[in-house]
Every structure is written in C-alpha cells, then in structure tokens.
N, C-alpha and C positions, 0 to 999 in steps of 0.2 A: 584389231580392226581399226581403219581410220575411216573416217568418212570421205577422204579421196578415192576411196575402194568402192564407191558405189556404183553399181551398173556394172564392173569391171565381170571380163566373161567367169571368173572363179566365182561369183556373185551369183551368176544366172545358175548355175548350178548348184549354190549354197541353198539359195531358194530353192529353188525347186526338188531338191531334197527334203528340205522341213515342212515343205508343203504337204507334197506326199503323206509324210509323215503322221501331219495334224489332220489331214483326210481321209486317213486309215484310224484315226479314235486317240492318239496321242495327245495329251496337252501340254503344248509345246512352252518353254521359257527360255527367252537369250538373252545370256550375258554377253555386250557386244566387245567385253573389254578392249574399250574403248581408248582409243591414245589418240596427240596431237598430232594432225595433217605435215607431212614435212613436204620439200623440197625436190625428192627423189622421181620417179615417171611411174613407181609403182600406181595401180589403179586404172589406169589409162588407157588399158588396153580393151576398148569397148568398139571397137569398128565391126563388130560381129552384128552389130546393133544396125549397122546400116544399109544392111538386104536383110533378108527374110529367111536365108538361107538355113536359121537355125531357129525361127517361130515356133518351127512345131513341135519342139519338145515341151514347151507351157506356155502360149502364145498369150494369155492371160498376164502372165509376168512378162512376156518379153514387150509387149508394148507399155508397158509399167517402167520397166528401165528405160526404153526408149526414153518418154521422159523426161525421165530422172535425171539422166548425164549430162542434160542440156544446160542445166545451173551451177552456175560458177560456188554457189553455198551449199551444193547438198549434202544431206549431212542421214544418217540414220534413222532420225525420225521423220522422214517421208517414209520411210520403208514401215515403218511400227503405223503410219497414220492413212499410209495407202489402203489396208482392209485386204492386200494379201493373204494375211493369216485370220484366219474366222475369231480365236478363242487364241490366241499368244498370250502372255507378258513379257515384257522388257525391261533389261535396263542398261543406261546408257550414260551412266556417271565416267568421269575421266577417271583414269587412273593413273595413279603416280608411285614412285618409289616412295614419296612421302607420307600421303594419305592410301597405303593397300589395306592395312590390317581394316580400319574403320570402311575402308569403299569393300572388301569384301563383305561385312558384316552386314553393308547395307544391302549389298547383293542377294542375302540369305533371304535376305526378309521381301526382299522386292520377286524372289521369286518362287516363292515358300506353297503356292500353288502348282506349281506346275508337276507333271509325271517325269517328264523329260528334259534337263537340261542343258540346251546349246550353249557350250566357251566358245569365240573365237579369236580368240590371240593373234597376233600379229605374225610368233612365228612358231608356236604349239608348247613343247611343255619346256621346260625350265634345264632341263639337264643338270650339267655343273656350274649353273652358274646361282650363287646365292641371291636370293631375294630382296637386297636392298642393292644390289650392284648395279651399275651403270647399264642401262637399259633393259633391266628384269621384267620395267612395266608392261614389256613386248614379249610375254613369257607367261606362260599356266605353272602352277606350282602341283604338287599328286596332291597336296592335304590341301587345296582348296577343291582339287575334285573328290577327295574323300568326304570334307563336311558333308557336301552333298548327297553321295551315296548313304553314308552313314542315318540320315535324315529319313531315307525310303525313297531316294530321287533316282534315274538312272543319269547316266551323263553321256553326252557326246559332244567330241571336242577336233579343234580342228590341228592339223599334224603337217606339215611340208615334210620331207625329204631333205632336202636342199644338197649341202655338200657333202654329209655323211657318206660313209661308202654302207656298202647292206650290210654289214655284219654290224655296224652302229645303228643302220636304220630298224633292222628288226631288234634288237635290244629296246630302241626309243619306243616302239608300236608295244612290246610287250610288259612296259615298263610299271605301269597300273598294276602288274599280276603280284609284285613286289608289295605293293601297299594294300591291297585288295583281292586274298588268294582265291577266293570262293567267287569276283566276279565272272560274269560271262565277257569276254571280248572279241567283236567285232569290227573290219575295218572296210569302209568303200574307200575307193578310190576316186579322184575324177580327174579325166586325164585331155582335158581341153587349157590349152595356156601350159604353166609350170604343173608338174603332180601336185594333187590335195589331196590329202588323204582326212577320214571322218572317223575317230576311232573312239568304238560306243563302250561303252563301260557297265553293265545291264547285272544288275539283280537276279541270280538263277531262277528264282520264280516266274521272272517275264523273260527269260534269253528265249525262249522257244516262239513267245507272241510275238516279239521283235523281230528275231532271226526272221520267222513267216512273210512279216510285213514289210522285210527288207530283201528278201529275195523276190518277192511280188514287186519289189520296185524294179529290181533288176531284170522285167520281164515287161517293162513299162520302154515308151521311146527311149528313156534315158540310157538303157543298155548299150546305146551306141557310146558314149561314155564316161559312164561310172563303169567297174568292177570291185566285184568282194576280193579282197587282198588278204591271203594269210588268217583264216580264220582259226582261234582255239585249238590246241592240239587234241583236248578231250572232244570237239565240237562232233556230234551224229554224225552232221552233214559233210565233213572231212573225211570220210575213210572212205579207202581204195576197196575198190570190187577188183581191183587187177586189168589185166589187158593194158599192155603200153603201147603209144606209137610213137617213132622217133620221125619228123622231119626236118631238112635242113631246108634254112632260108637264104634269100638270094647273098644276104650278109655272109652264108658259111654258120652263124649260129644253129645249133642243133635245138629245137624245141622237143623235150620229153609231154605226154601230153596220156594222162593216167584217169580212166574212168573211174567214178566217184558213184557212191548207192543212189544219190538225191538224183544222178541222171544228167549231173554237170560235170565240169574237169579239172583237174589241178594239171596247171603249164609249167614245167622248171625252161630256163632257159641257162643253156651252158657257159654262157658270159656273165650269170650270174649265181653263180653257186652258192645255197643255202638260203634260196629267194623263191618260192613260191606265188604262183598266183591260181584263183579259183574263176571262172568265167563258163559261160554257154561255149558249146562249141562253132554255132552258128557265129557269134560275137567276137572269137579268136579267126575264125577265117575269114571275115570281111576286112576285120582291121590289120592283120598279120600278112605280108605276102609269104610265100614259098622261097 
C-alpha cells in the first residue's frame, strides 16, 4: 500500500469490504504494509468520485473519499482517523528491506487484538522472490501470515493476478494451503479497475462464521462487483447438484455454468481452462452478455 493509493476505486472497495466485515461482529486489524509513494500514475484512478454513479454501494464511504483525494498529502491516517471503522487497529509503519524482521515484530504487537487480520501489500504475496531482494518490501511473505494464524488470528490479504497466466495464478491463490494444510481458504474478487482479489486464510473453527458472513456480503449492493472466486476443494458450499448449461457468448466463448447445493453456480469459461468461478446467477447475467 502507498498512500498515493488513497481514494483510488480499488480503495472504495477495499473499504467497503472490511467494513462490512467489522459490521457483521469482526474485529478488524490492518497492516497497511506500507511503502514509499513513487512516481508512477498508480492510485489515480479516482474519477469514479466525480458523479454519484457509484454512491450507493457505501455512500458513507464514498463521500469520505471524495474528500480525501482532494490533498496533495494524504496519507492512511485519514482513513484510520476518519471513524470509518467503529473498533479497527492499525498499523502504518514503513517498511523496508532493511527494517522487515523488527517492522514485522512491531506489527505482531500493534495488532495483537484483533480476530482478523488485513495485509495489503502492494503487489500480494512474495512468490520467488526472497525477502531481502530488490523490492520484497512490495511483497507478503506465507510465515508472516503464518505468525499470525498461528497466534489464533485469521488472515486476509490482498492478491492481483497481474501477468501470471491461471495455471500460475491458481497455484499463487492456493499457496497458503502449503504452509497451512488445515486452513480454510476463501477468495473474493473485485472486479472494478484491474482484478483484486482478497484471499482469507480462516481457522476451521470460524470458516463456516466467515464463509456465512461473506456470502451475506455477496447478497449486499456489492454483488455487482465482488465475486467468490475458486473456493476450497473440501469447501460444503462447492459441490455440484449436477444439471449443466452450456452457453456461447457473443466472443464464441463457451460458458459451462453447473448448479451448486448452496443454490449458486460455478462458471468455467473455455478460454480459460482450469479456472473456476462461483457467483449468483442473477450476477453472471447482468454482467456477461450472450
């Protein structure tokens, strides 16, 4: 995260995710891993801000960023001292290649309260690239999301896509299950601006209060879009009742489209083989043409 990122439309939805979240009984803590503002146009894209076209998904927050983006300094801590989140903690220490070990340690303790902890990194977890390397700081590491779980915390972090093709991106989404066989994982998506994906890391003892609380979101305005992306193979709510329908869209892509128990759907799309997505089906035919 930089603080040029604020207000930026990935934003309005980062919020308004955690919000939710802390509104359903969560209590929320973000680590804003936080790095230096550069040069780049990343953040920028806030012109969503300037009709009203998109208020009513948390009109509370969206005139909050309004705002916000109007200052050439803003920086994270308007967002921590807005009052957006009722009950949060924060923290918002820079991080470096030099100071991680200690800025982590400080993290542990800064958010040693919380049930749920939000990373969001600049560009989600770490891959191959080792941890003192030429810009790791913009990188989640698995065992600093491990300390956390390990502690009794659940985790959710934030994830891009970016250039990956899918058979690397569903590797990265399932990557936790590696360091963490027993936890539960969940992924939304949010699909305004570049893809974001949000992928939750949960304690089996709370994946069922989560899962609840997070398909209740997905039943909220925000359906138009977020989706749950690729849930758990073991996950309930994943298995097929059968009955398929095939339609082609105007692209010639073929959407398979497979009734699921919970009463939602898993879409494979044939230009993307070995890529799943779970959605309403109200949800898939507003935003999909034929």
């Amino acid at each position: 995260m930089k603080n040029q990122y604020i207000g930026d439309i990935g934003d309005y939805g980062k919020y308004g995710m955690l919000r939710y979240l802390e509104k359903s009984g969560i209590k929320i803590g973000v680590n804003w891993y936080l790095t230096e503002n550069d040069d780049s146009n990343d953040g920028r894209f806030t012109t969503y801000l300037d009709n009203d076209k998109e208020r009513y998904l948390d009109p509370e927050l969206f005139d909050l960023l309004k705002k916000v983006v109007v200052y050439e300094d803003k920086s994270v801590s308007m967002i921590e001292q807005a009052e957006i989140f009722s009950s949060a903690c924060f923290y918002h220490k820079l991080i470096s290649r030099e100071n991680r070990n200690e800025w982590h340690d400080n993290a542990l303790e800064a958010l040693k309260d919380a049930e749920l902890v939000f990373c969001d990194p600049d560009n989600g977890p770490i891959g191959t690239k080792s941890k003192g390397s030429k810009n790791s700081e913009k990188y989640i590491c698995p065992l600093e999301i491990v300390d956390y779980y390990n502690r009794g915390q659940n985790v959710v972090y934030y994830c891009q896509k970016a250039r990956r093709t899918w058979e690397q991106w569903d590797k990265t989404k399932n990557e936790m299950i590696e360091y963490l066989p027993d936890a539960r994982i969940y992924i939304l998506t949010y699909h305004k601006g570049t893809q974001r994906s949000y992928i939750f890391v949960m304690h089996p003892e709370d994946g069922r209060r989560y899962m609840a609380i997070l398909q209740k979101f997905l039943y909220t305005n925000w359906s138009r879009v977020f989706t749950e992306e690729s849930p758990e193979k073991n996950s309930p709510s994943s298995k097929s009742v059968g009955g398929k329908l095939e339609l082609e869209m105007d692209s010639g892509v073929i959407a398979t489209i497979t009734a699921q128990e919970d009463g939602w759907v898993t879409i494979q799309f044939s230009d993307q083989p070995g890529r799943s997505t779970r959605t309403r089906i109200d949800h898939f035919l507003s935003n999909y043409r034929r």
